[in-house]
N, C-alpha and C positions, 0 to 999 in steps of 0.2 A: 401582508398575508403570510403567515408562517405557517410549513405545514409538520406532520409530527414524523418524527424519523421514528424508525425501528431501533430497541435497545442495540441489536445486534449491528447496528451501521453508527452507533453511535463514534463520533472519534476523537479522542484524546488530543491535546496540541499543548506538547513543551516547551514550556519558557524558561529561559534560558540568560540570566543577567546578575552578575554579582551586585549589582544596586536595587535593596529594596522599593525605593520610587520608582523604578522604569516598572519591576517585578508589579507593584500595585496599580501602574497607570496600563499595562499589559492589559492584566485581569479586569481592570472596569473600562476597555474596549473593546474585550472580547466574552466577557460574560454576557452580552442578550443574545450571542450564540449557541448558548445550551450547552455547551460539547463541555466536557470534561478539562480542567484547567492543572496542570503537571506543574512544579516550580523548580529550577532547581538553578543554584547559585554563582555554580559552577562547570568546567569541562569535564571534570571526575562524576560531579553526581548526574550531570547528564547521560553521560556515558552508563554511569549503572541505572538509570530509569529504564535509559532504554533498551539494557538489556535484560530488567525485569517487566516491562509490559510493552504493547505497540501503540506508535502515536500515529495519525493522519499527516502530523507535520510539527516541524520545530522553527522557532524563532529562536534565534538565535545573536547573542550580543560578541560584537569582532572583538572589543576590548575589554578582557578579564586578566584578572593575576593568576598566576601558574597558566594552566593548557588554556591559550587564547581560544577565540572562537575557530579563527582557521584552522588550528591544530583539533580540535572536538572535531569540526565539519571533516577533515581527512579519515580521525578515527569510524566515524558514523558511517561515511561511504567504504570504507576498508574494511566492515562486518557485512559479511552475506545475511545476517539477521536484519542489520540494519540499514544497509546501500540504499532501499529503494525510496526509503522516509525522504521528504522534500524538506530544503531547509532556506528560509528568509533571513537573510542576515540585515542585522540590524546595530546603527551605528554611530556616533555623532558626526555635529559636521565637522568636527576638526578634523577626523581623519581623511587620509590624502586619498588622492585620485586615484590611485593603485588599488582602494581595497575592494572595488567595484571588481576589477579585473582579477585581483587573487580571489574574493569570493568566489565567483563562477567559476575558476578555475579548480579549486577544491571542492566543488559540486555543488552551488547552491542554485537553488531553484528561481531567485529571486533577492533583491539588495534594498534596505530602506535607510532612509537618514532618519534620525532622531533631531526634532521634534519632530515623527509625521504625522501624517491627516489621519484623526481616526476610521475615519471614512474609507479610505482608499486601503488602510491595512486591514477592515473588517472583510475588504471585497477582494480583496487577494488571498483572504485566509479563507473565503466562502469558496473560490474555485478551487483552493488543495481539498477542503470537505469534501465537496463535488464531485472531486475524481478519486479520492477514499470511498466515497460510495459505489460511484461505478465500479469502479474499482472490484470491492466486495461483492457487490451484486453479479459479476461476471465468475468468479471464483466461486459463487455457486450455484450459476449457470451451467458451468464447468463439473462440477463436482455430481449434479442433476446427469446431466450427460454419464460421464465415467459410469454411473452406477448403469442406471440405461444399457450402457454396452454392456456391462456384465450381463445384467439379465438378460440381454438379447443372444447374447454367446452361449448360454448355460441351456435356452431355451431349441436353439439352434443343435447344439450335442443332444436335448431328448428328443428332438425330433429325428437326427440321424440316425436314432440308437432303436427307435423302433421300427422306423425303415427298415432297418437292416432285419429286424427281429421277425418284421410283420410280413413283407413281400417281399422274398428274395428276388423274384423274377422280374420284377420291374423296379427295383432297387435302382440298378445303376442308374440311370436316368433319374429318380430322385436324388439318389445319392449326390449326383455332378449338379445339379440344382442347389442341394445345401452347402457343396465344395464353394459355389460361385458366391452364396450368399456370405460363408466365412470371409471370403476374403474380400467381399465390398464393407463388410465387420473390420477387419484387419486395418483396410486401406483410411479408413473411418477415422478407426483409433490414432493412425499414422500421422494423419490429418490435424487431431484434435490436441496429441502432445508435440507436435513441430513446431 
C-alpha cells in the first residue's frame, strides 16, 4: 500500500560514491521510493549539492579519493545550513573495525557494509523520509501558529484601542483584562520559540 506524499514533503536523498556501480545499484534500490535521487561522485560535489538544495538524507561512501567520506560527513555537520541532514555511511567490508566508531563520531546517523540487503537499506532510508516529513509538517504547524499570534496581538491592540476610545469610565478594568491577555500572548510566544 503506497500512499501519495505532497509535492511539498517530497525529499531528496544524496548519493554519494565515486563508483559508478555502487552510484547505479544505489538508484535501483532506491528508485520505488519515488523521492528525488541526487548523484554526486564526490566530497566536493557533495558538498556544493548541498549547498545548492536540501536533502532528507545522504548516503554516503567512507572510501573516496581526495575529501574521504569522514572528511565530507565533518564538513556537512560543521554548516548550520547543513548540520541537521542525517547521513548513512556506507562502506566495504574491508574496511576496519574503527570506521563504525569514526563514522558515528563525525555524525552519522547510521553505518552499512557493502554488499547490503536491499531491504534493510530501503527501510532505513524510509525512517529518515519519515522524520523529513514529520519533520516539515511540524515547521508548519509552527509557522500556522507564529502567524495565529500575530493576528491575535494585532486583534488584542484594536480591542484596547477602542476601550480606551469608547468607555473611559470603565476602562480600567477592561483595560487590566487585555493587560492579562498580552501577556498569557507573550508567555505563548515564550513557550513556542524556547
Amino acid at each position: 500500500m503506497t500512499t501519495e506524499v505532497p509535492q511539498s514533503d517530497r525529499a531528496s536523498i544524496l548519493l554519494v560514491d565515486d563508483m559508478e556501480d555502487n552510484l547505479i545499484a544505489l538508484e535501483a534500490v532506491l528508485g520505488a521510493l519515488n523521492e528525488p535521487l541526487v548523484r554526486a561522485r564526490s566530497g566536493e560535489e557533495a558538498m556544493k549539492a548541498l549547498l545548492r538544495q536540501k536533502f532528507a538524507l545522504v548516503l554516503l561512501d567512507v572510501r573516496m579519493p581526495g575529501m574521504d567520506g569522514f572528511e565530507t560527513a565533518s564538513n556537512i555537520k560543521r554548516l548550520d545550513q547543513t548540520k541537521d541532514v542525517p547521513i548513512i555511511f556506507l562502506t566495504g567490508t574491508e574496511g576496519d573495525s574503527g570506521y563504525a566508531f569514526r563514522g558515528y563520531a563525525t555524525g552519522a546517523a547510521d553505518f552499512l557494509t557493502k554488499p547490503f540487503d536491499p531491504w534493510v537499506l530501503r527501510a532505513k532510508v524510509n525512517v529518515f523520509l519519515e522524520l523529513h516529513r514529520k519533520n516539515r509538517q511540524l515547521e508548519r504547524m509552527l509557522e500556522q501558529e507564529r502567524q495565529q499570534f500575530g493576528l491575535l496581538a494585532e486583534q488584542l491592540a484594536q480591542i484596547e484601542e477602542r476601550v480606551m476610545e469608547d468607555c473611559p469610565g470603565d476602562a480600567s478594568q477592561l483595560r487590566g483584562q487585555v493587560v492579562r491577555m498580552k501577556e498569557t500572548l507573550t508567555e505563548m510566544r515564550r513557550g513556542q520559540d524556547g
